[in-house]
gemmi code that builds the backbone of each chain (N, CA, C; Angstrom):
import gemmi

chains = {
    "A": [
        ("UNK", (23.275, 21.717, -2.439), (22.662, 21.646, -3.755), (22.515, 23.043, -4.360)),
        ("UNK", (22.426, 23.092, -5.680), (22.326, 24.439, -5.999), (21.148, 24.040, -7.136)),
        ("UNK", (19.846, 23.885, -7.069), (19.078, 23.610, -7.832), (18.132, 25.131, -8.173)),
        ("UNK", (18.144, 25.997, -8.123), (16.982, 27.233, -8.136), (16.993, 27.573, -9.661)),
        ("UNK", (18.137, 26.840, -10.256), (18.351, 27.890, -11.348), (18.393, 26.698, -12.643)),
        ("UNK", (18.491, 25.381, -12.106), (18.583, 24.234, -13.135), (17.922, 24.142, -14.069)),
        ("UNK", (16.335, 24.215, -13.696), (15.486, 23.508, -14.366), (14.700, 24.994, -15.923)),
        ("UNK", (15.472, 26.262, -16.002), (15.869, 26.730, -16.490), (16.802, 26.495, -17.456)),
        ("UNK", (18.025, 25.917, -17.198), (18.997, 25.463, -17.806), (18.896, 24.639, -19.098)),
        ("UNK", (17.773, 23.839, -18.795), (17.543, 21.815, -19.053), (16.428, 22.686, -20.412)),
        ("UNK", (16.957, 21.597, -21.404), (16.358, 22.265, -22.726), (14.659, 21.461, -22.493)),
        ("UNK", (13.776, 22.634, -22.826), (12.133, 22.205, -22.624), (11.526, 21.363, -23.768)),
        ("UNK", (10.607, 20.330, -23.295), (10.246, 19.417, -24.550), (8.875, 19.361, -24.055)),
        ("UNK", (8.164, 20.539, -23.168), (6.910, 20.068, -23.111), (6.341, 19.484, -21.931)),
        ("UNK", (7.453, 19.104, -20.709), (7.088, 18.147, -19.861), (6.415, 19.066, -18.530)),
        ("UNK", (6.247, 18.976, -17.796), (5.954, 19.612, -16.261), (7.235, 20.705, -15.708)),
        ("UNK", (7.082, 21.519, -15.184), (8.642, 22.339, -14.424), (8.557, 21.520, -13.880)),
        ("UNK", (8.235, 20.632, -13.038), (8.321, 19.922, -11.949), (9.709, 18.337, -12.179)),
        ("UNK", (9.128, 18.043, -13.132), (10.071, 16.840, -13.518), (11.302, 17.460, -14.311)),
        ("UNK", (11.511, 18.759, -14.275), (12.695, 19.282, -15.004), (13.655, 19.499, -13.534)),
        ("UNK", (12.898, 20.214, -12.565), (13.458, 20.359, -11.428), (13.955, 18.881, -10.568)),
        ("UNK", (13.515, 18.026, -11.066), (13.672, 16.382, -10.028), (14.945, 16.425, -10.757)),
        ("UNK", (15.115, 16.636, -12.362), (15.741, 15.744, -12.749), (17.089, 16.522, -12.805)),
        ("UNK", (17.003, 17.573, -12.603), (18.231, 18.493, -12.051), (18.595, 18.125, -10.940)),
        ("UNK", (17.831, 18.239, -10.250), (18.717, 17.719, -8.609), (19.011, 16.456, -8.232)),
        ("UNK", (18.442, 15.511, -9.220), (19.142, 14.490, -9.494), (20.483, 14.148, -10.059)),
        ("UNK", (20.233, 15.020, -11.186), (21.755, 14.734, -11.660), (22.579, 15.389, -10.622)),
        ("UNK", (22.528, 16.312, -9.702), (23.771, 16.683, -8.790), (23.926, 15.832, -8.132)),
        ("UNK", (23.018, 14.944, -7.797), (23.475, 13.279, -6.816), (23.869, 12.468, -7.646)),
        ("UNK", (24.439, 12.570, -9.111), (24.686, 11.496, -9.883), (23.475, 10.365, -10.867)),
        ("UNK", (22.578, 11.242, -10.495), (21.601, 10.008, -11.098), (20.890, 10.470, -12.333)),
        ("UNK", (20.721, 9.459, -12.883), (20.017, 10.008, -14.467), (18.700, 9.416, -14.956)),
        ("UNK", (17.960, 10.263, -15.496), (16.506, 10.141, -15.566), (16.329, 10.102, -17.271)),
        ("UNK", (15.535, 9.590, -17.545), (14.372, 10.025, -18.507), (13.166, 10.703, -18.495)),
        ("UNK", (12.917, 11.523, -18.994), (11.505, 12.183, -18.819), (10.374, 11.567, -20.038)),
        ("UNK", (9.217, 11.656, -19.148), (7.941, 11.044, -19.680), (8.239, 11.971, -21.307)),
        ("UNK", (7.747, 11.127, -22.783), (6.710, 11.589, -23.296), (5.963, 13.198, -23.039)),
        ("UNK", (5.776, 14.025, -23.802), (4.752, 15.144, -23.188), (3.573, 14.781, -23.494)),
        ("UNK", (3.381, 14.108, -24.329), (1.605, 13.260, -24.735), (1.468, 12.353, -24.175)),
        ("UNK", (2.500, 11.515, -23.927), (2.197, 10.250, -23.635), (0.807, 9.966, -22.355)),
        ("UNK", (0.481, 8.577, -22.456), (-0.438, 8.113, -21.695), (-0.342, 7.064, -21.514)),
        ("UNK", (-0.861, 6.406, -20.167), (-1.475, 5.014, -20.230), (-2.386, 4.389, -21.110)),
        ("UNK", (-2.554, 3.339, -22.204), (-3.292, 2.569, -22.543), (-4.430, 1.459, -21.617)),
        ("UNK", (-5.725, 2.149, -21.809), (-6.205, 0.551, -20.754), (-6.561, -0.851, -21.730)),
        ("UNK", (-6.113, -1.401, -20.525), (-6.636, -2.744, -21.412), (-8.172, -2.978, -21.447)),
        ("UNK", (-8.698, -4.048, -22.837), (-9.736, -4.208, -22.992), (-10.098, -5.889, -23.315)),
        ("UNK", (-10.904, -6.958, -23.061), (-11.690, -6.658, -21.926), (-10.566, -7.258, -20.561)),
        ("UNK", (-10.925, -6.698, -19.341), (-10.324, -7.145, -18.162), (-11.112, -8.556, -17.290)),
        ("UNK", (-10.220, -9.654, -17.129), (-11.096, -10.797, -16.640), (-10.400, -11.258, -15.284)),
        ("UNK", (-10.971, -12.341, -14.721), (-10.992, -12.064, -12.953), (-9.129, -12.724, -12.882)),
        ("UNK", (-8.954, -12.287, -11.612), (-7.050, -13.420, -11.895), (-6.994, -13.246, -10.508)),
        ("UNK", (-6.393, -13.987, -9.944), (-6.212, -14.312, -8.315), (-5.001, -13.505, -7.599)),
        ("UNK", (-5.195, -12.120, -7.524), (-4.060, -11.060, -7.263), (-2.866, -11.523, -6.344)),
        ("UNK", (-3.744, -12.188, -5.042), (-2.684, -12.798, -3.817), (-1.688, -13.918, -4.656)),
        ("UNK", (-2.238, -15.019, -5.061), (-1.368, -15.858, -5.946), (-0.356, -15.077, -6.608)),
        ("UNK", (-0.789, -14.676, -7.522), (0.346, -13.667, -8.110), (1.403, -12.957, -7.618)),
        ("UNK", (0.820, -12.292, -6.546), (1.653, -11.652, -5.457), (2.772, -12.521, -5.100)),
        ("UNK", (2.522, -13.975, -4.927), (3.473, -14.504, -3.754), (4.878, -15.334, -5.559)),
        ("UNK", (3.965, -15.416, -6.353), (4.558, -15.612, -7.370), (5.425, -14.831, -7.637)),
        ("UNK", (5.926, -13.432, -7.959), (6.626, -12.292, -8.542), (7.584, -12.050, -7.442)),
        ("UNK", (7.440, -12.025, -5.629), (8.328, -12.114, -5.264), (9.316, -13.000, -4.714)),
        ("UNK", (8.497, -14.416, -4.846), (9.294, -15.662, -5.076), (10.044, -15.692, -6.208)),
        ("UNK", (10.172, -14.999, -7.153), (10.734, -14.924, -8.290), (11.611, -14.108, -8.124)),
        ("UNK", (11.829, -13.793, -7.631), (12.622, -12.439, -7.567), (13.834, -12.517, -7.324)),
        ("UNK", (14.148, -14.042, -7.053), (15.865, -14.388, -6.655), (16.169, -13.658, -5.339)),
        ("UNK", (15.032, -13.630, -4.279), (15.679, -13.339, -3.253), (16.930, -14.403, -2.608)),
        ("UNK", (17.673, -13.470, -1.897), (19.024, -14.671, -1.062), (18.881, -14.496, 0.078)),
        ("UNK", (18.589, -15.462, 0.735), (18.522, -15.434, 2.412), (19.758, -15.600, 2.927)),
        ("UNK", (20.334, -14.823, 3.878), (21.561, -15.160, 4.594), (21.336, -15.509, 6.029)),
    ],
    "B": [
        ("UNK", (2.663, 17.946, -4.931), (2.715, 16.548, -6.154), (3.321, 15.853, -5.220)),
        ("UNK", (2.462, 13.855, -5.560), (3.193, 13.256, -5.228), (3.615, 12.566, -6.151)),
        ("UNK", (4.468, 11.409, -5.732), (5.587, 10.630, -7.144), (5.572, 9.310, -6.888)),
        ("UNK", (4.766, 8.459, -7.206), (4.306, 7.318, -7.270), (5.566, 6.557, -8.228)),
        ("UNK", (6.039, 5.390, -7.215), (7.533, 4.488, -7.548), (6.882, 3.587, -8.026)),
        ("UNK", (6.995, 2.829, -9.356), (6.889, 1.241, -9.182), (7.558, 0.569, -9.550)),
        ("UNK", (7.546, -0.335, -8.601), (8.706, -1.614, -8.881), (8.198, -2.242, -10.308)),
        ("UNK", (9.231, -3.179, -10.391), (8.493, -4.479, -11.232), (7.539, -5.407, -10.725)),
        ("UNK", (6.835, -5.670, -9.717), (5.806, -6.629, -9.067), (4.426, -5.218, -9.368)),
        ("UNK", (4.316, -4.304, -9.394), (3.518, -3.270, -9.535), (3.232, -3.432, -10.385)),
        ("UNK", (4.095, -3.082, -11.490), (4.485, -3.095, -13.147), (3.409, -4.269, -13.628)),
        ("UNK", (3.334, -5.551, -12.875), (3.309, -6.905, -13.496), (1.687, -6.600, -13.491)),
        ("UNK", (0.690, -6.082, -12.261), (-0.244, -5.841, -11.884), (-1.085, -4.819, -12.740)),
        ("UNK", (-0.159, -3.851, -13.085), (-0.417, -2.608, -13.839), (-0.694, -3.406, -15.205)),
        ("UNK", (-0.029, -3.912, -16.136), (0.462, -4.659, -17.196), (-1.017, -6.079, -16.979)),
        ("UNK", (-1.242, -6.250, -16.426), (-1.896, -7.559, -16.740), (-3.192, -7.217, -16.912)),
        ("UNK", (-3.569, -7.894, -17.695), (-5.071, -6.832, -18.439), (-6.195, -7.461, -17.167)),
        ("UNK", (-6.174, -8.524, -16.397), (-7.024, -9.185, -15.471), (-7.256, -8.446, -14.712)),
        ("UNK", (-6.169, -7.433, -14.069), (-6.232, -6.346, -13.032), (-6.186, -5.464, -13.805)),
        ("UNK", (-7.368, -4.066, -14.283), (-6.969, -3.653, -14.996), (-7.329, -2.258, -13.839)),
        ("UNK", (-7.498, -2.332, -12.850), (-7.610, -1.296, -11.525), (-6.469, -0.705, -11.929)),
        ("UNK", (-5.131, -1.435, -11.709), (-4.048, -0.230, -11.298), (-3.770, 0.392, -12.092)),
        ("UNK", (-4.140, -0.415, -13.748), (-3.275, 0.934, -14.986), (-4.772, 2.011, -15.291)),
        ("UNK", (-5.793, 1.895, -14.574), (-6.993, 2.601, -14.663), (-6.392, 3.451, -13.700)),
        ("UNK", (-5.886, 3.550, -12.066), (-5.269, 4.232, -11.671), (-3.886, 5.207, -12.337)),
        ("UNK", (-2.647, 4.081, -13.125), (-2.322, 5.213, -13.746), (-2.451, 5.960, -14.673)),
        ("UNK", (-3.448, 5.386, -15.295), (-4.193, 6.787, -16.603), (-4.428, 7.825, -15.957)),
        ("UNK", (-4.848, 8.030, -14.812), (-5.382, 9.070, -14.203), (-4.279, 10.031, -13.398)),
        ("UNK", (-3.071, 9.173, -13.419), (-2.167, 10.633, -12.806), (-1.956, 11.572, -13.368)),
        ("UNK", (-1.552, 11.950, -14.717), (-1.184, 13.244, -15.350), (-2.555, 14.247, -14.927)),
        ("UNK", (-3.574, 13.673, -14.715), (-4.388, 14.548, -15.163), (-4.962, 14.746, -13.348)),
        ("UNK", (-4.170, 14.148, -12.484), (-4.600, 13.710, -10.796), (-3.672, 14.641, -10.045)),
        ("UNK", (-2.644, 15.398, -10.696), (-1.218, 15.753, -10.150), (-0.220, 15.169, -9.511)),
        ("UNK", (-0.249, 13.775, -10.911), (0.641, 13.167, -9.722), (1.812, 12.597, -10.999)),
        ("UNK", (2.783, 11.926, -10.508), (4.103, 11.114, -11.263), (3.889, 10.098, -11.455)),
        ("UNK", (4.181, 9.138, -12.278), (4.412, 8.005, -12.213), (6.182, 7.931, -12.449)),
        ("UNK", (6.637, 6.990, -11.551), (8.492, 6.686, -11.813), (8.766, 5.268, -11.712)),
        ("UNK", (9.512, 5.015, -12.499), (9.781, 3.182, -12.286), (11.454, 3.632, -12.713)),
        ("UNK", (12.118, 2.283, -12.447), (13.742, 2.209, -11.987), (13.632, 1.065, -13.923)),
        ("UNK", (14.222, 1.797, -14.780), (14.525, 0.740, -16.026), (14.910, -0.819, -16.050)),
        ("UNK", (15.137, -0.964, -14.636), (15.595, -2.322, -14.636), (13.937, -3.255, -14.472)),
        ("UNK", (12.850, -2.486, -14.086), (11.756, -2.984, -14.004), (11.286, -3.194, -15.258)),
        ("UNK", (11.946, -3.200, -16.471), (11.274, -3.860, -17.804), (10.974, -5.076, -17.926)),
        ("UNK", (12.467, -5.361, -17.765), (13.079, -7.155, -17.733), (12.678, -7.705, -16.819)),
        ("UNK", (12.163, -7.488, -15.526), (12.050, -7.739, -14.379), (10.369, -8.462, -14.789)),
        ("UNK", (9.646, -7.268, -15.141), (8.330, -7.203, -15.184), (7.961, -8.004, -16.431)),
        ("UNK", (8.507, -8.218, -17.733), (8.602, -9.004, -18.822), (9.008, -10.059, -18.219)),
        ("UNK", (9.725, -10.888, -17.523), (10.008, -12.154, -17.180), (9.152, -12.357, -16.343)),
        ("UNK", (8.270, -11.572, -14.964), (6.946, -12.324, -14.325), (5.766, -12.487, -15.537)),
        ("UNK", (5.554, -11.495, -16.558), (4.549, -11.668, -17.612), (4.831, -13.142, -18.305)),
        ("UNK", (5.671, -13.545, -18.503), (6.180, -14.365, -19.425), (5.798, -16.254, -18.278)),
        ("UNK", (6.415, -15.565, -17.378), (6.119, -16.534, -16.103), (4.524, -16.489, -16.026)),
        ("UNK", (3.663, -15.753, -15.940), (2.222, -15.693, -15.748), (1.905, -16.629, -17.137)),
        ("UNK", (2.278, -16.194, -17.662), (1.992, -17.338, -19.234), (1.954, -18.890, -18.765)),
        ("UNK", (3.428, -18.789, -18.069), (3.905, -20.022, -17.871), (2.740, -21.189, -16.870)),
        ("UNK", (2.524, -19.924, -15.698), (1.662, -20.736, -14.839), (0.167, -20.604, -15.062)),
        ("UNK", (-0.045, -20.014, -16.414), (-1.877, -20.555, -16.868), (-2.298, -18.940, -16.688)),
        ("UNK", (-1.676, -17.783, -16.101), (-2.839, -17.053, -15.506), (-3.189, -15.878, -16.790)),
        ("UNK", (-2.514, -15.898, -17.633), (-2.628, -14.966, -18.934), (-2.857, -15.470, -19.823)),
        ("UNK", (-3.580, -15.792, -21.337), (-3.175, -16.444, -22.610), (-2.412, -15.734, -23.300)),
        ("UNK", (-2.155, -16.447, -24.018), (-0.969, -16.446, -24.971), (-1.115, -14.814, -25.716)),
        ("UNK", (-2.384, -14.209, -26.205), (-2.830, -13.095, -26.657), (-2.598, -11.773, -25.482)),
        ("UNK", (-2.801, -12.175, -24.470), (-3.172, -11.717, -23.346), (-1.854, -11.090, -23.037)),
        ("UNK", (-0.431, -12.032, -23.055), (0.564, -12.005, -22.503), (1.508, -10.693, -23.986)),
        ("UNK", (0.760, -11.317, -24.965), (1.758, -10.436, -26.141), (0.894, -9.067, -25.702)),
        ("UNK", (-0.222, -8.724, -25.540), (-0.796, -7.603, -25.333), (-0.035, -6.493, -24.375)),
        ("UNK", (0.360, -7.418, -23.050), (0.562, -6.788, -21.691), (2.129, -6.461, -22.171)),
        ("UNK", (2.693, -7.102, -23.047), (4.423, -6.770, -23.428), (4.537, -5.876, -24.509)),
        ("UNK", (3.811, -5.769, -25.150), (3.711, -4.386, -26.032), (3.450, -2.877, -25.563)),
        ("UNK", (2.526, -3.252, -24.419), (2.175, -1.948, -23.626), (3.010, -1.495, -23.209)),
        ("UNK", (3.460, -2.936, -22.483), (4.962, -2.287, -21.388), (6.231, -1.816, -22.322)),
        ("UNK", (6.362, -2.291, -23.272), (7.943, -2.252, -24.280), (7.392, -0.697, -24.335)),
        ("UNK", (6.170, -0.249, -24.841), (5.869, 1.012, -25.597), (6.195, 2.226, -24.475)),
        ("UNK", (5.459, 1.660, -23.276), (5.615, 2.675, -22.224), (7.418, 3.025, -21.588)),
        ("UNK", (8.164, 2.050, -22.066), (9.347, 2.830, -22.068), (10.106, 3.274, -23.346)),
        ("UNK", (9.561, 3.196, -23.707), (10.097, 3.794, -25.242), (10.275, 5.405, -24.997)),
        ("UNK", (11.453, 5.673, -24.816), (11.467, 7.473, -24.617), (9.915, 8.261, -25.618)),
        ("UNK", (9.495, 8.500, -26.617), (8.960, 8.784, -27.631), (7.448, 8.376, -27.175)),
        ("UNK", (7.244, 7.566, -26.350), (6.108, 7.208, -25.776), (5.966, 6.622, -24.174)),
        ("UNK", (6.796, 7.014, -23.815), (6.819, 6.524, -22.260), (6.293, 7.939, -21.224)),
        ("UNK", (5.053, 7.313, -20.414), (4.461, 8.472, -19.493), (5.368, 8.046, -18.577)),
        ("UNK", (6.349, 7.711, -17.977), (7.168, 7.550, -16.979), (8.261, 8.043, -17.185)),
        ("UNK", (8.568, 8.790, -15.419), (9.855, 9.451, -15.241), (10.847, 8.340, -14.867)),
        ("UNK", (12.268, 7.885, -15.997), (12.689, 6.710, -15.823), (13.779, 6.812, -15.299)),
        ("UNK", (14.201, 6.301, -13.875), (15.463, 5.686, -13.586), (16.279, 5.116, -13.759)),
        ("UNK", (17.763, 6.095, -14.234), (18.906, 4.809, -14.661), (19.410, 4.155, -13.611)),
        ("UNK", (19.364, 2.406, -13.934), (19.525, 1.831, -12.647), (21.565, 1.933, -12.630)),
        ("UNK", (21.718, 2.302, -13.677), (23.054, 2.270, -13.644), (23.933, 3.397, -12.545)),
        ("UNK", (23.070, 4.261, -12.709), (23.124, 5.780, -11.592), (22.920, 5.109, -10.874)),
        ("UNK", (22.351, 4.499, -9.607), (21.368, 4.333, -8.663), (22.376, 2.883, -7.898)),
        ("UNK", (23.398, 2.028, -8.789), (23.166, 0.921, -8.003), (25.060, 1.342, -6.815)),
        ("UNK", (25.314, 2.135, -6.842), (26.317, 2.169, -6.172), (26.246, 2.052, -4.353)),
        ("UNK", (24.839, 2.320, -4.319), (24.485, 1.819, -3.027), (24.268, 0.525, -2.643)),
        ("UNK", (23.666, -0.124, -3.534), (22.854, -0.737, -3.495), (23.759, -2.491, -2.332)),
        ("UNK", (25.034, -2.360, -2.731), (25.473, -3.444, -1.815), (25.282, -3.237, -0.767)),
        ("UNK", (25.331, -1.747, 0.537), (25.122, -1.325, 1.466), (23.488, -1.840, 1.985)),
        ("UNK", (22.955, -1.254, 1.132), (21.370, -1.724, 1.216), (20.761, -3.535, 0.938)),
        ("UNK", (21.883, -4.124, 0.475), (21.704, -5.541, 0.245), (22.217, -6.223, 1.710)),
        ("UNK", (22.915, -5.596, 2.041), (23.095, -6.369, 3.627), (22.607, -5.946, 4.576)),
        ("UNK", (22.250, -5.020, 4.427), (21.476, -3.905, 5.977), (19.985, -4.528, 6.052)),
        ("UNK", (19.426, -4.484, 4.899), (18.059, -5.080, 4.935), (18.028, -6.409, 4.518)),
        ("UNK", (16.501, -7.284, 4.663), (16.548, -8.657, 3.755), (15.949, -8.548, 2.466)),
        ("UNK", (16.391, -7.917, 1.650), (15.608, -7.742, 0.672), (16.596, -8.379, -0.516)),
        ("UNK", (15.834, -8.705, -2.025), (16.806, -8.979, -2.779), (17.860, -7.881, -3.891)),
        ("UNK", (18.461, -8.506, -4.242), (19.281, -7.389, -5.390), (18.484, -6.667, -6.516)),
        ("UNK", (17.426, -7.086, -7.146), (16.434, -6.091, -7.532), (16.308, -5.206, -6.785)),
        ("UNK", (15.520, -5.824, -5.393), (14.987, -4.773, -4.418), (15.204, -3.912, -3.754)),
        ("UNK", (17.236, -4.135, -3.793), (18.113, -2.957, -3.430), (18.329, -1.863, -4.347)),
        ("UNK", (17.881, -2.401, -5.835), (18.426, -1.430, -6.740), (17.071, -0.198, -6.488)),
        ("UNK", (15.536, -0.920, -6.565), (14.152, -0.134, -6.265), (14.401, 1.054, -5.062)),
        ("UNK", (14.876, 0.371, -4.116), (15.392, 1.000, -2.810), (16.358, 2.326, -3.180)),
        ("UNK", (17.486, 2.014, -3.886), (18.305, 2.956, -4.040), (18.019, 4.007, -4.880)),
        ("UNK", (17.064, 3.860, -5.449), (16.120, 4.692, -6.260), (15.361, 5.647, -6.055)),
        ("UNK", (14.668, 4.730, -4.855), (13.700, 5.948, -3.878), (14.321, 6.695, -3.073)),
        ("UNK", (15.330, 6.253, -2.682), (15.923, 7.214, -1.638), (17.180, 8.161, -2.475)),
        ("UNK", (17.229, 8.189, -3.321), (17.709, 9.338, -4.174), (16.456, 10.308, -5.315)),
        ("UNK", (15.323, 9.379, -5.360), (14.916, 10.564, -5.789), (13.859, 11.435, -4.366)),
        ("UNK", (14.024, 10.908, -3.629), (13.226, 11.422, -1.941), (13.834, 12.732, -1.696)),
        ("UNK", (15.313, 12.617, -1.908), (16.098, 13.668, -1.923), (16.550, 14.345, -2.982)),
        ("UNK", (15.674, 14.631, -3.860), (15.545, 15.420, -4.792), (13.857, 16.101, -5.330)),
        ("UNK", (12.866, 15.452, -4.771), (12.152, 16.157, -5.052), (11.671, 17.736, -4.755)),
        ("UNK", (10.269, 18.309, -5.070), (10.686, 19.756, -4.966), (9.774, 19.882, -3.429)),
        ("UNK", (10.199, 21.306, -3.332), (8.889, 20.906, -1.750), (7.532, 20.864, -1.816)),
        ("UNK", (6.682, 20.562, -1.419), (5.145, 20.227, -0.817), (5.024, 18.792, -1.766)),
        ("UNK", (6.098, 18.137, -2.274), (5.648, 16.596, -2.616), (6.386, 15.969, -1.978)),
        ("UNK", (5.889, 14.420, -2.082), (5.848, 12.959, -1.601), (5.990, 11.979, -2.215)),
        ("UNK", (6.769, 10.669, -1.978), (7.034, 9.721, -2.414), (6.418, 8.796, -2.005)),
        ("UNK", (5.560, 7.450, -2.726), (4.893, 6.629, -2.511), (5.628, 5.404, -3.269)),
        ("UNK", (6.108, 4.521, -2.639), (6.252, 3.249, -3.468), (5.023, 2.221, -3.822)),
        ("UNK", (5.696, 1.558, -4.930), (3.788, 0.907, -4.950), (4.529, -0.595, -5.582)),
        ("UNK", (4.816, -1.625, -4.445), (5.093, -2.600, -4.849), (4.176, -3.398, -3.369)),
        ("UNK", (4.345, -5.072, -4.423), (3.803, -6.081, -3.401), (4.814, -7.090, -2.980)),
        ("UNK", (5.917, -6.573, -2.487), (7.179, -7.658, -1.948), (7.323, -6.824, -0.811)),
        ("UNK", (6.889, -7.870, 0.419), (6.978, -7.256, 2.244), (8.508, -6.836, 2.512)),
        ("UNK", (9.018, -7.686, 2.339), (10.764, -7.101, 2.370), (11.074, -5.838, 2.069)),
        ("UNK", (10.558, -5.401, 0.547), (11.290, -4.083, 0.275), (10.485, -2.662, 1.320)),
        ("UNK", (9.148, -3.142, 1.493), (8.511, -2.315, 2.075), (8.728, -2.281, 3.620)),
        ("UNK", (8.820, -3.369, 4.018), (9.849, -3.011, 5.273), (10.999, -2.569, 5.631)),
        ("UNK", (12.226, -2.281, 4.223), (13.266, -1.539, 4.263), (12.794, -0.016, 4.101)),
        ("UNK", (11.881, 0.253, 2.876), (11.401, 1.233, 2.364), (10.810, 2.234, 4.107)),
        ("UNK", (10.235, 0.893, 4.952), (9.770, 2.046, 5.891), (10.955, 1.855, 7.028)),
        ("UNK", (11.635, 1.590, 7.367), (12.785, 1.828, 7.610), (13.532, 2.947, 7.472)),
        ("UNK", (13.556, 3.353, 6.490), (14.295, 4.704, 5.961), (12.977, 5.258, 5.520)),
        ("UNK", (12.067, 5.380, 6.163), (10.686, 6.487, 6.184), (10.168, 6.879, 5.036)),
        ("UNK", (9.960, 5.534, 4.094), (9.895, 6.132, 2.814), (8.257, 4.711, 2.506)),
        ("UNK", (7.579, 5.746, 2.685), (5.686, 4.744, 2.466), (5.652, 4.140, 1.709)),
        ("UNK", (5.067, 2.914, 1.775), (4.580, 1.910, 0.490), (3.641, 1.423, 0.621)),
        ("UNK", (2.815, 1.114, -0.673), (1.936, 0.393, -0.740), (1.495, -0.361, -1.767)),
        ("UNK", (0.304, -1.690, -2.035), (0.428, -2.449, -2.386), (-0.246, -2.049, -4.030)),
        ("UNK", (-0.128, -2.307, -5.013), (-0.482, -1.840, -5.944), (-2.460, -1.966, -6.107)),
        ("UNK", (-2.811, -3.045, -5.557), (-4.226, -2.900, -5.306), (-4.829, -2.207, -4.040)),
        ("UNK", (-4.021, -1.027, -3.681), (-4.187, 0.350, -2.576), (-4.739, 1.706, -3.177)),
        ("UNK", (-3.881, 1.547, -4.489), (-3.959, 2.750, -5.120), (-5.364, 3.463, -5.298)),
        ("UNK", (-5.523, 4.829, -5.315), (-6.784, 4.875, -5.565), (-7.963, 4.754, -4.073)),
        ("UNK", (-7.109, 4.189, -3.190), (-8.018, 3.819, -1.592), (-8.282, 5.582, -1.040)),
        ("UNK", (-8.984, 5.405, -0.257), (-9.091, 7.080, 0.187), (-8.249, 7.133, 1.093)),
        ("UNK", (-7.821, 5.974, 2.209), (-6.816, 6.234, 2.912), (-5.649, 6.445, 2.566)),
        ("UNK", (-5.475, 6.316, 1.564), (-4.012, 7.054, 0.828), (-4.119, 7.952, -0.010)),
        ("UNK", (-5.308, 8.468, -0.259), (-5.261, 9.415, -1.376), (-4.999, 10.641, -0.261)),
        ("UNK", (-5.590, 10.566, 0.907), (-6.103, 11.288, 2.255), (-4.496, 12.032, 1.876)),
    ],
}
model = gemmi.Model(1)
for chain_id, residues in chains.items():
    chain = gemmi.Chain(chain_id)
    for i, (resn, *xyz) in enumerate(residues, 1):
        res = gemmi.Residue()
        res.name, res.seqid = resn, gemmi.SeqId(i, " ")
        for name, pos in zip(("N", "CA", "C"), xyz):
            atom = gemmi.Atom()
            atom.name, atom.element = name, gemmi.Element(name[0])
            atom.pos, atom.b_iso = gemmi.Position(*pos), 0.0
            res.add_atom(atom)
        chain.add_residue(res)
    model.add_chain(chain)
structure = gemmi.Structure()
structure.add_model(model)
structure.setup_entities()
């Protein structure tokens, strides 16, 4: 890898050195990123009410089109 | 820094205003030193269990348009706090990883994700996956890569 010098390279919009550097040494493995927003945030939701997490759980990965071989 | 993965089953948890623990957890990374990263294919993924939660009673109808606006917004380049994975980069493994483990073809693409960005992060950080499907997390620790369940986050034994 030759990453020391990338995240230099990569035009700045504000984000972390850190996610400039991932996303450099990513692209030398072929892979391609988006970087966060520099403001961006999570929204919380309002109001939050009770929901049965385990149910859900078994719901989303039953869904999931697993294939058993 | 560590770099917190989430699948789409995370996503669904994060997104559903009932649990509102985990996206209270990720409000708090930018400012915690930490990442949030999800694989783009977890939009559709995570919009079709929302849509399904509709289906089986556990959201209303308000509830469900709420949790899909958040999510549409949060990948919106222009407003997305997430570092996003093209699953298009990522899936050339992914047949290798569809037969080696039992996991499904989503779960190979999540997989192929983490283990390319594992090997790219910078040094003194860590990768955490944060999904609730046992399969992927038993491949995930397989190839030595931690997971946990999205109602973990935030535990002291993992913050440790």
């Amino acid at each position: 890898m030759h990453n020391s010098t990338i995240h230099v390279q990569l035009e700045r919009r504000g984000a972390p050195d850190d996610l400039y550097i991932v996303q450099g040494r990513l692209a030398e493995v072929g892979v391609r990123v988006r970087l966060p927003a520099p403001t961006a945030h999570f929204a919380p939701f309002d109001p939050p009410l009770p929901i049965d997490a385990d149910e859900w759980a078994e719901d989303i990965v039953s869904a999931r089109g697993r294939i058993r071989r | 820094m560590r770099y917190y993965l989430f699948d789409a089953s995370a996503l669904v948890y994060a997104y559903t205003p009932a649990l509102p623990g985990v996206l209270d957890f990720m409000r708090s990374l930018p400012k915690g030193g930490c990442r949030a990263v999800v694989c783009d294919t977890a939009l559709p993924e995570a919009v079709i269990q929302l849509i399904s939660g509709r289906s089986n009673g556990r959201l209303t109808a308000d509830q469900l348009s709420e949790a899909i606006a958040k999510l549409r917004r949060d990948f919106l380049p222009a407003t997305s706090p997430f570092l996003i994975i093209e699953a298009s980069s990522v899936v050339g493994g992914t047949p290798d990883y569809f037969q080696l483990y039992d996991i499904s073809p989503l779960a190979s693409i999540v997989l192929g994700a983490a283990l390319a960005l594992r090997t790219s992060l910078p040094p003194d950080s860590d990768l955490v996956v944060v999904t609730v499907d046992d399969n992927l997390s038993n491949a995930l620790g397989a190839e030595g890569i931690v997971s946990i369940a999205p109602y973990q986050l935030g535990a002291p034994e993992i913050d440790a």
